[in-house]
KOLLUM-626605 format. One record per atom (N, C-alpha, C): atom name; residue in three letters; x, y, z; chain. Coordinates in steps of 0.2 Angstrom, whole numbers, plus 2048, in hexadecimal, padded with zeros to 3 digits. Atoms other than C-alpha are relative to their C-alpha. Example, Ala and Ser with C-alpha at 12.3 -4.5 7.8 and 13.67 -1.06 7.14 Angstrom:
N;ALA;804;7FA;800;A;
CA;ALA;83E;7EA;827;A;
C;ALA;804;806;800;A;
N;SER;7FC;7FA;7FF;A;
CA;SER;844;7FB;824;A;
C;SER;7FC;805;803;A;
END
This chain:
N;UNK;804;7FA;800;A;
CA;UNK;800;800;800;A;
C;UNK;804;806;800;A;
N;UNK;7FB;7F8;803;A;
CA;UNK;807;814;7F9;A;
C;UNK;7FE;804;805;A;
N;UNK;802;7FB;7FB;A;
CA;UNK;809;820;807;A;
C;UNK;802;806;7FE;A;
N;UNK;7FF;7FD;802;A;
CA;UNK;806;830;806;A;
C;UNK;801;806;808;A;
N;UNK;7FC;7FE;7F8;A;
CA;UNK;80F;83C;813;A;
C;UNK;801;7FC;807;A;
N;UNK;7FE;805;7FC;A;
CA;UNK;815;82D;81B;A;
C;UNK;7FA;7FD;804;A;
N;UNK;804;804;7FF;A;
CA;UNK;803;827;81E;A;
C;UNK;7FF;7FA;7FB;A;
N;UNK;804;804;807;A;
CA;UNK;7FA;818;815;A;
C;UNK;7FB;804;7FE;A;
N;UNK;802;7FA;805;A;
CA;UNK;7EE;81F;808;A;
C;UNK;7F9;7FB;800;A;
N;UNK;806;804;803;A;
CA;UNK;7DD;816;806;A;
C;UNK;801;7FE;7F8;A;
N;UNK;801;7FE;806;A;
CA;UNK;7DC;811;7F5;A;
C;UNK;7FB;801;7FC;A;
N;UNK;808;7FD;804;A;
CA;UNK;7D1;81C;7E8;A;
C;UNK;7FD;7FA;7FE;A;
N;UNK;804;804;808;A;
CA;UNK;7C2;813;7E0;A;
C;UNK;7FF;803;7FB;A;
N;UNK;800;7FE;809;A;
CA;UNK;7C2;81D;7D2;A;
C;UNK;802;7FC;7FC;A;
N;UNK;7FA;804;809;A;
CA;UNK;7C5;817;7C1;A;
C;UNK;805;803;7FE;A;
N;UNK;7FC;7FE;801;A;
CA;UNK;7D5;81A;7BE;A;
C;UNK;802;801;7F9;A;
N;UNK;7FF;7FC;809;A;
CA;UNK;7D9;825;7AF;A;
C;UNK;7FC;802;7FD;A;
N;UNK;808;7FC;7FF;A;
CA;UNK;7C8;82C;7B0;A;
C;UNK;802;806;802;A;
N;UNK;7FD;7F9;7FF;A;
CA;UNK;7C6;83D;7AD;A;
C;UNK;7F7;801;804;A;
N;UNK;806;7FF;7FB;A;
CA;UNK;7B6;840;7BC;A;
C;UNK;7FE;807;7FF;A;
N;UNK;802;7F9;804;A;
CA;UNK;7B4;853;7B2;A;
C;UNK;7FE;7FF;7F9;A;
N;UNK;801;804;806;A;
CA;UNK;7B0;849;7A2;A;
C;UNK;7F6;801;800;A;
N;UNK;807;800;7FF;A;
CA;UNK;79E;84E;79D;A;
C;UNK;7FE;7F7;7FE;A;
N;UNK;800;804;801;A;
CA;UNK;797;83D;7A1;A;
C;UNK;7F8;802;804;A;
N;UNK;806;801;7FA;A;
CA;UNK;787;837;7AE;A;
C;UNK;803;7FB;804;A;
N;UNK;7FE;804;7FB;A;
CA;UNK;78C;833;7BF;A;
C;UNK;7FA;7FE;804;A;
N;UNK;807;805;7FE;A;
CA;UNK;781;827;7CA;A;
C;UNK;807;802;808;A;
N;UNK;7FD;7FE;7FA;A;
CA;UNK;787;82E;7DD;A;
C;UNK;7FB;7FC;808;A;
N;UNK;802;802;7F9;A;
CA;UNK;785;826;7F0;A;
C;UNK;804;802;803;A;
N;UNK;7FF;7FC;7FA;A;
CA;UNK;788;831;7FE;A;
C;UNK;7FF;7FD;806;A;
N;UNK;800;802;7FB;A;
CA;UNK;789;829;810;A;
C;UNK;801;806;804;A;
N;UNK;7FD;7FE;7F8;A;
CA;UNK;787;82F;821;A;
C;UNK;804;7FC;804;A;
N;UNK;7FD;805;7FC;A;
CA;UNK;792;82B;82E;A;
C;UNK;7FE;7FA;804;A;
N;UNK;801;808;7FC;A;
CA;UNK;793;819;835;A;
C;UNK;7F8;7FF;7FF;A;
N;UNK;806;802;803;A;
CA;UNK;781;81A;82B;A;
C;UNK;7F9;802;805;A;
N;UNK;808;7FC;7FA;A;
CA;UNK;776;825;838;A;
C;UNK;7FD;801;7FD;A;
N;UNK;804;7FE;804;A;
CA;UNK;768;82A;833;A;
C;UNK;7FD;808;802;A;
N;UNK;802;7F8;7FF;A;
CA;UNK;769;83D;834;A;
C;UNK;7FA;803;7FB;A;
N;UNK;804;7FC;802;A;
CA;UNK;75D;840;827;A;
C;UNK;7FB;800;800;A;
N;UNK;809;7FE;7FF;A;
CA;UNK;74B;83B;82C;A;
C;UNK;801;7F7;800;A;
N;UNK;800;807;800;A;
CA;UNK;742;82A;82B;A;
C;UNK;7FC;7FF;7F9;A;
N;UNK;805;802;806;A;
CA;UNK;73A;820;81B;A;
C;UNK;7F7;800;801;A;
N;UNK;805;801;7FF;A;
CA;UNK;728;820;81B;A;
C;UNK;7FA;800;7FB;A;
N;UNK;804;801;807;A;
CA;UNK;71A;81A;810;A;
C;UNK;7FA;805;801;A;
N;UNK;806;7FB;802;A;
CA;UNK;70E;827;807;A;
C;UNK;7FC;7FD;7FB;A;
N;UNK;808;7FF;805;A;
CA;UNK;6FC;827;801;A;
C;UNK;7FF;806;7FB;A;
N;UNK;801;7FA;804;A;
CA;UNK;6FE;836;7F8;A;
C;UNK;7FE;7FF;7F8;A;
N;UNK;801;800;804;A;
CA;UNK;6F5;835;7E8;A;
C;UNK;802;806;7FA;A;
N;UNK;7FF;7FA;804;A;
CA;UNK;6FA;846;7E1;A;
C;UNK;807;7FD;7FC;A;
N;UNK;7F9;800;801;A;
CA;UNK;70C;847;7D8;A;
C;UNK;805;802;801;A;
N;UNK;7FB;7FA;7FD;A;
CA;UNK;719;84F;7E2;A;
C;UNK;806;7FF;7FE;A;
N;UNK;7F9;800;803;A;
CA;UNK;72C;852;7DD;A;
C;UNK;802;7F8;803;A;
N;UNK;7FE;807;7FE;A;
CA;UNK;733;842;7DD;A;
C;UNK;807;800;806;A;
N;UNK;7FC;7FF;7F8;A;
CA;UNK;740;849;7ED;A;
C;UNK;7FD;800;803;A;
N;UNK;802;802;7FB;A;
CA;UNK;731;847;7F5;A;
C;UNK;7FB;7FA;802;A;
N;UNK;802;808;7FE;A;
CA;UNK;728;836;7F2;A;
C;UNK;802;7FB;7FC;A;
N;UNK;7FF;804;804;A;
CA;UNK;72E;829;7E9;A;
C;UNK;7FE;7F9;800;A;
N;UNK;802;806;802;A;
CA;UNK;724;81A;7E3;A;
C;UNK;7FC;7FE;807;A;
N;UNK;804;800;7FB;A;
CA;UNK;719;81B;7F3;A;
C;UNK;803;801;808;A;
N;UNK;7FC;7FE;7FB;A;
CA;UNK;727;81F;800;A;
C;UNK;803;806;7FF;A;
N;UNK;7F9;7FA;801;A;
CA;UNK;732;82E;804;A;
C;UNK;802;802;808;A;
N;UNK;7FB;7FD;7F9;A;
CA;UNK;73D;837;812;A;
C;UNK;7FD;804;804;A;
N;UNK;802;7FB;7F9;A;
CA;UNK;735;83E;823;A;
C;UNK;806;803;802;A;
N;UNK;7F8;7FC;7FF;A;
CA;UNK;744;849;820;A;
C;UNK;801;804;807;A;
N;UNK;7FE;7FC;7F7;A;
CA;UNK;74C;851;832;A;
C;UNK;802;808;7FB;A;
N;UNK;7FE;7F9;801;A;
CA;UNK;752;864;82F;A;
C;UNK;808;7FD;7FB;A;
N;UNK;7FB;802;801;A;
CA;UNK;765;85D;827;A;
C;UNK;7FC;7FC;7FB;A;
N;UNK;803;802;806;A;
CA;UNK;75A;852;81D;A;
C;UNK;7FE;803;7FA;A;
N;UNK;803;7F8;803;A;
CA;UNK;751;860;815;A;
C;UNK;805;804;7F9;A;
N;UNK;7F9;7FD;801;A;
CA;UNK;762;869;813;A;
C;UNK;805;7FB;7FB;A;
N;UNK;7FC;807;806;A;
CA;UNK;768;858;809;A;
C;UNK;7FD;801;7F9;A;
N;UNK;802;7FF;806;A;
CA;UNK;75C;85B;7FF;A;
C;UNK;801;808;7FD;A;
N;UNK;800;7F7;802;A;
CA;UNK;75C;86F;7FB;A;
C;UNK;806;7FD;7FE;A;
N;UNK;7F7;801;802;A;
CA;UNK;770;86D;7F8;A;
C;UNK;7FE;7FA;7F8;A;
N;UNK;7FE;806;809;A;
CA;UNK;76F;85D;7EB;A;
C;UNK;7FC;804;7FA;A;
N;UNK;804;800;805;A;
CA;UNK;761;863;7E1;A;
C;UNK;801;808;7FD;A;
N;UNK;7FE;7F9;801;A;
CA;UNK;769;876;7E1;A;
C;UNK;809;7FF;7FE;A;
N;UNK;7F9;800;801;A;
CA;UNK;77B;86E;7DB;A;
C;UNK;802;804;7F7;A;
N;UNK;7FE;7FD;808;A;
CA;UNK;778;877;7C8;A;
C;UNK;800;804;801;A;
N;UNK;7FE;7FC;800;A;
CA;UNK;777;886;7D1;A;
C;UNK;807;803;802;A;
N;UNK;7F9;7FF;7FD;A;
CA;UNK;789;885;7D5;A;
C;UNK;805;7FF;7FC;A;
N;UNK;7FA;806;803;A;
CA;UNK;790;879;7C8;A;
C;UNK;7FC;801;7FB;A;
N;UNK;804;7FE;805;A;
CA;UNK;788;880;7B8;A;
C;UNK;801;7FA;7FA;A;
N;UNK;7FF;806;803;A;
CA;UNK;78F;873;7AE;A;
C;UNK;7FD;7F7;801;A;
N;UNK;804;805;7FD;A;
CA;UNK;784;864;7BA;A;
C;UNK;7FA;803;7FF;A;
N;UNK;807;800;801;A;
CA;UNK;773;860;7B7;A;
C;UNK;7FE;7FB;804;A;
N;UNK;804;806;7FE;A;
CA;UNK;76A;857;7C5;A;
C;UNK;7F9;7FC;7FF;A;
N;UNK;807;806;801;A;
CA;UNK;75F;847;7C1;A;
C;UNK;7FD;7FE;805;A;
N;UNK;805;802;7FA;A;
CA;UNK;755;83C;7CB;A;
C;UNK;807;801;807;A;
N;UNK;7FC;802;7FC;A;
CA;UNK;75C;83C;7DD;A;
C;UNK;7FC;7FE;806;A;
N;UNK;804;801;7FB;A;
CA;UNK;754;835;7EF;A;
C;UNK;807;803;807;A;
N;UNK;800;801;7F8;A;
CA;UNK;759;839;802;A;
C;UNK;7FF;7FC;804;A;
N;UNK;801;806;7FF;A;
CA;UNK;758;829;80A;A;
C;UNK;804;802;80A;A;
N;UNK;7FD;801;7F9;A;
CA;UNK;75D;828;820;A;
C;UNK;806;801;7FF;A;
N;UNK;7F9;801;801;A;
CA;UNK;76D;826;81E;A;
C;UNK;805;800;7FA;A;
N;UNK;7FB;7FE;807;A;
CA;UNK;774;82A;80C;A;
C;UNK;7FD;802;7FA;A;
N;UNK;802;7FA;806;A;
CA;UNK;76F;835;7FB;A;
C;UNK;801;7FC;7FA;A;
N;UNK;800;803;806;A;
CA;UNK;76D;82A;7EB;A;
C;UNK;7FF;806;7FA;A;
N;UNK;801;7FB;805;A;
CA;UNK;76F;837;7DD;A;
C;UNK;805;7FE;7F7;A;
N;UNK;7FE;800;806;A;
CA;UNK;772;838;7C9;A;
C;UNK;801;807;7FF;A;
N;UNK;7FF;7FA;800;A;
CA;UNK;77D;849;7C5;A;
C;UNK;803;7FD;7F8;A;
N;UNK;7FC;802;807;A;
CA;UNK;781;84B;7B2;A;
C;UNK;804;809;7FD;A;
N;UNK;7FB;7FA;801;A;
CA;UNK;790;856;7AC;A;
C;UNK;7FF;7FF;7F8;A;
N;UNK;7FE;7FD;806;A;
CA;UNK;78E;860;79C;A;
C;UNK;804;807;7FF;A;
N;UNK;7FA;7F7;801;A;
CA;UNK;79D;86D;799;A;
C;UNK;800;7FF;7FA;A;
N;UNK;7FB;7FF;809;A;
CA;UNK;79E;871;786;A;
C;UNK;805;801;801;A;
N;UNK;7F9;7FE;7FF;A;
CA;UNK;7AE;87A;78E;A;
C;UNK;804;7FC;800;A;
N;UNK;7FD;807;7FE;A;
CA;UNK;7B5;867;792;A;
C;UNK;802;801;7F8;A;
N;UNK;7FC;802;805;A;
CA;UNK;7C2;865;784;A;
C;UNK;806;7FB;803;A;
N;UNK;7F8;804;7FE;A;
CA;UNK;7D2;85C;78D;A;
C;UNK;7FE;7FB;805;A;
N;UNK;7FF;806;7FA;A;
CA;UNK;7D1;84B;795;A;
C;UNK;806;801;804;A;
N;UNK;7FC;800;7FA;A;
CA;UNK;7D8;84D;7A7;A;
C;UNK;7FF;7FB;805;A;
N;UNK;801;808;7FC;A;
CA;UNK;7D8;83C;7AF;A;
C;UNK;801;802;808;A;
N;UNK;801;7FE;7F8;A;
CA;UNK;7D4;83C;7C3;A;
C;UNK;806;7FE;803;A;
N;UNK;7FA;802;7FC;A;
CA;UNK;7E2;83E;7CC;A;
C;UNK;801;804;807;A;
N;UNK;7FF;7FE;7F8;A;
CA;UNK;7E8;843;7E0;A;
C;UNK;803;809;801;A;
N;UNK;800;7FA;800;A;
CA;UNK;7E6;855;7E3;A;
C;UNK;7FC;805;801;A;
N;UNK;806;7FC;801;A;
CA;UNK;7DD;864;7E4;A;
C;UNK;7FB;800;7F8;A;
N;UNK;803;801;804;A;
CA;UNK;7D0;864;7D7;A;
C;UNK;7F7;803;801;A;
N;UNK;807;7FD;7FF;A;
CA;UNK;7C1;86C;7CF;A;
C;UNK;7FD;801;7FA;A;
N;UNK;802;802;803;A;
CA;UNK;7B4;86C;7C4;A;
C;UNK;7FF;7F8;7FE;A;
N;UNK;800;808;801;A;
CA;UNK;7B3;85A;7C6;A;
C;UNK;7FB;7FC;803;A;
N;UNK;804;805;7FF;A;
CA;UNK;7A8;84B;7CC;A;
C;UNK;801;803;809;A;
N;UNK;7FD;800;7FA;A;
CA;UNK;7B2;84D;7DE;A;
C;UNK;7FE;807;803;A;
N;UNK;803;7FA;7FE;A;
CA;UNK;7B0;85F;7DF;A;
C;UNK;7F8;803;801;A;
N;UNK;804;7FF;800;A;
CA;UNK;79F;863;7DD;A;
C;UNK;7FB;7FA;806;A;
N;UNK;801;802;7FD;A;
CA;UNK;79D;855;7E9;A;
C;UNK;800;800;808;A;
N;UNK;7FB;7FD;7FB;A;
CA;UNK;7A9;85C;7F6;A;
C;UNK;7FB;808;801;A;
N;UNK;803;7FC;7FE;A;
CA;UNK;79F;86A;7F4;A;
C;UNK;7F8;801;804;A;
N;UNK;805;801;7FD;A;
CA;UNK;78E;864;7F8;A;
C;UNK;800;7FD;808;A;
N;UNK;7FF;805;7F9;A;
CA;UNK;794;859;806;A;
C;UNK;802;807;805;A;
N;UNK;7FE;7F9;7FA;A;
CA;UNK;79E;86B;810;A;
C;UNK;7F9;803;800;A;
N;UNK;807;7FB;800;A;
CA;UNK;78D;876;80C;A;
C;UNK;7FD;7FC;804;A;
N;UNK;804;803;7FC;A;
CA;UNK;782;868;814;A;
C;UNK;803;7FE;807;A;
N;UNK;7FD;7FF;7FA;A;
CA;UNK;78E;866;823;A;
C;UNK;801;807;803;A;
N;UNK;803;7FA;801;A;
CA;UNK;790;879;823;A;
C;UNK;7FA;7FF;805;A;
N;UNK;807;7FF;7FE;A;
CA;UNK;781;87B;826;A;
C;UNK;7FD;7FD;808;A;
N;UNK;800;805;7F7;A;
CA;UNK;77F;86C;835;A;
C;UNK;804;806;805;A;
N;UNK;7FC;7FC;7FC;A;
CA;UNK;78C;876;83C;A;
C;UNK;7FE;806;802;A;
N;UNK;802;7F7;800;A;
CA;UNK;786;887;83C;A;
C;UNK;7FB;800;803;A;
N;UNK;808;801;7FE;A;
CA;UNK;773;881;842;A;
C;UNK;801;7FC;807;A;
N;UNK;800;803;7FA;A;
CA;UNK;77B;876;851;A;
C;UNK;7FE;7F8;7FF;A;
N;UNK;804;807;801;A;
CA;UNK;775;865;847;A;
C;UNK;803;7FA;802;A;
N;UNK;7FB;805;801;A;
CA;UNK;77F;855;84A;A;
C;UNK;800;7FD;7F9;A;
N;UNK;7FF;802;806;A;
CA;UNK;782;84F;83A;A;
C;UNK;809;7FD;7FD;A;
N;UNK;7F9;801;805;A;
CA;UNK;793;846;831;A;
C;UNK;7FE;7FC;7FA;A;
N;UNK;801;806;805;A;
CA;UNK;795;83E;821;A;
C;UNK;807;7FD;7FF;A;
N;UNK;7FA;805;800;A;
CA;UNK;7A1;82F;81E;A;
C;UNK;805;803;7FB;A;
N;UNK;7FB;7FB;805;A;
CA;UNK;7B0;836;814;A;
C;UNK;7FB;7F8;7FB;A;
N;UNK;7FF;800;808;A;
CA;UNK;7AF;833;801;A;
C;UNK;7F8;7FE;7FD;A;
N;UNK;807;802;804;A;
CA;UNK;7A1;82C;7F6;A;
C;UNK;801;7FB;7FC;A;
N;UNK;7FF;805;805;A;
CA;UNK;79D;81F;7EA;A;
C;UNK;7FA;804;7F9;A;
N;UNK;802;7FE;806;A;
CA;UNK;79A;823;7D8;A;
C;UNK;801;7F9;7FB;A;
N;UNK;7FF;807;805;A;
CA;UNK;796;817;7C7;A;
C;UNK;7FE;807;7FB;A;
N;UNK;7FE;7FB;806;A;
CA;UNK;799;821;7B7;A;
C;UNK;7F7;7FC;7FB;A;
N;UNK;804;804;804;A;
CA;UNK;789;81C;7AD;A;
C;UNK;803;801;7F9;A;
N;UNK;7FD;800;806;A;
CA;UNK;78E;818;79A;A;
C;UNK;7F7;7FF;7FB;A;
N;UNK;804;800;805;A;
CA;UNK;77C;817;791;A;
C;UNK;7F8;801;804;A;
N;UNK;804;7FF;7FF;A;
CA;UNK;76A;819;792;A;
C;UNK;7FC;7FB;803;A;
N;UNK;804;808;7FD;A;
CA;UNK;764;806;798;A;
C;UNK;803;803;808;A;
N;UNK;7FE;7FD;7FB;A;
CA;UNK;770;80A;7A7;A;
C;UNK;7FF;806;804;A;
N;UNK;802;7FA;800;A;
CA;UNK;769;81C;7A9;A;
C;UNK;7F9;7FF;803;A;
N;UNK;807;802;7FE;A;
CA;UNK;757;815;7AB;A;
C;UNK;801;7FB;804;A;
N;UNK;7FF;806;7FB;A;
CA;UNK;75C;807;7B6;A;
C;UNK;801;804;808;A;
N;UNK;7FF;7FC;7FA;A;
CA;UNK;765;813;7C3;A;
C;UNK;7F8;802;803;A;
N;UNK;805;7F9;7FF;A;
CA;UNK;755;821;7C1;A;
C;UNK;7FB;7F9;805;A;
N;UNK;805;808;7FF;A;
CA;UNK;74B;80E;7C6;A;
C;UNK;800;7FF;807;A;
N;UNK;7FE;803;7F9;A;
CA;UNK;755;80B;7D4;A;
C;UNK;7FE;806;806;A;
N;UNK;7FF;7FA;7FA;A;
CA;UNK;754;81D;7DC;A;
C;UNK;7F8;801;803;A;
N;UNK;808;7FE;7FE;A;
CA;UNK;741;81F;7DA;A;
C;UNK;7FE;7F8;805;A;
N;UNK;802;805;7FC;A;
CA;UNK;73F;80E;7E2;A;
C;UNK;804;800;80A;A;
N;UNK;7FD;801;7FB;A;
CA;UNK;74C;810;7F1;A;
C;UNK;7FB;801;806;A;
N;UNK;804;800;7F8;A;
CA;UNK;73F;817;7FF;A;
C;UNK;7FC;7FB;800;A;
N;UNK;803;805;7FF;A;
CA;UNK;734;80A;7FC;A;
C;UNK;801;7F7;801;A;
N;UNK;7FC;806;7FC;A;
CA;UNK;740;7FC;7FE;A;
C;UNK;803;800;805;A;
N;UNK;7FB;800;7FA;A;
CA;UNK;748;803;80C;A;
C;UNK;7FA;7FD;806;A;
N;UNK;807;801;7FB;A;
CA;UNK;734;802;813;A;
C;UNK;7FF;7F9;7FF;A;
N;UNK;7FF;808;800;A;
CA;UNK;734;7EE;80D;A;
C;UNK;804;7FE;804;A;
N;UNK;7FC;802;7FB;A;
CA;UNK;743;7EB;816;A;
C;UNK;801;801;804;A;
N;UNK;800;7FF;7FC;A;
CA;UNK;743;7F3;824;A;
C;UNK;7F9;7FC;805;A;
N;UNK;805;805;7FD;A;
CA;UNK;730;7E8;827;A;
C;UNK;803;7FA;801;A;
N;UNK;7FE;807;7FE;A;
CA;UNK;73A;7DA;823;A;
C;UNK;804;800;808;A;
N;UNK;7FB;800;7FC;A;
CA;UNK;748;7DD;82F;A;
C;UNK;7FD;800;806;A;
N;UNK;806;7FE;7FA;A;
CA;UNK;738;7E2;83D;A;
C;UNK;800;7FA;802;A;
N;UNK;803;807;7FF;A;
CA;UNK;730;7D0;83A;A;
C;UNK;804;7FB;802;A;
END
């Protein structure tokens, strides 16, 4: 294992020689720490109307806390930061944020493969920034809140894969409300 300042180093999951500023569509999971559930709880809804799909999904959605709320505002206000991201479906879920973020930069001309450093405009950055602002904010309000270092990302490559993700996010609150009955019983 490679150390860096005489520590060991975890090593990246990145794909390596991936350029994570590459207009592409990323498929992102965010964690809280040791998997709390700072943001609220699941709960199944009758609502017949059509609300924003951040707020019920497939007959489930988030009895979001103050900080859950706040997960939400932030993810779904990440284009106003990162002009070049567009956020697609995303959910808030107890304990972690399933989101689809897709980078379009006409400006993007030079493959720069991800490497160890400061960095911007990238999958990491814009991520690094949502993560501060929503702690931030915990911080400033008196909230208890942390989230687990780093994140998991899958690079989506086409549209069968694109509508698979969007499948799994609309469905998450509702399986977490199946398995949490099972795990009861």
């Amino acid at each position: 294992m490679k150390k860096f300042q005489n520590k060991y180093r975890i090593p990246s999951s990145r794909l390596q020689g991936y350029d994570y500023g590459a207009n592409g569509i990323y498929f992102i999971t965010i964690c809280t720490k040791n998997r709390k559930h700072f943001f609220g709880h699941i709960t199944e809804t009758h609502d017949s109307a059509s609300p924003s799909p951040t707020e019920t999904h497939n007959g489930a959605s988030l009895c979001a806390t103050e900080i859950g709320k706040i997960a939400q505002k932030y993810w779904a206000e990440i284009a106003d930061h990162y002009p070049f991201v567009t956020v697609d479906a995303f959910v808030v879920m107890p304990d972690h944020l399933h989101g689809i973020l897709i980078f379009n930069n006409p400006d993007k001309k030079e493959w720069t493969p991800n490497q160890f450093g400061p960095q911007s405009k990238n999958l990491a950055a814009v991520i690094r920034g949502f993560k501060s602002s929503t702690k931030r904010y915990a911080n400033q309000n008196g909230i208890e809140f942390e989230w687990q270092p780093r994140f998991h990302e899958s690079i989506l490559r086409d549209e069968k894969a694109l509508l698979a993700v969007r499948r799994y996010i609309i469905n998450n609150p509702k399986k977490w409300l199946e398995t949490s009955r099972k795990d009861a019983q």
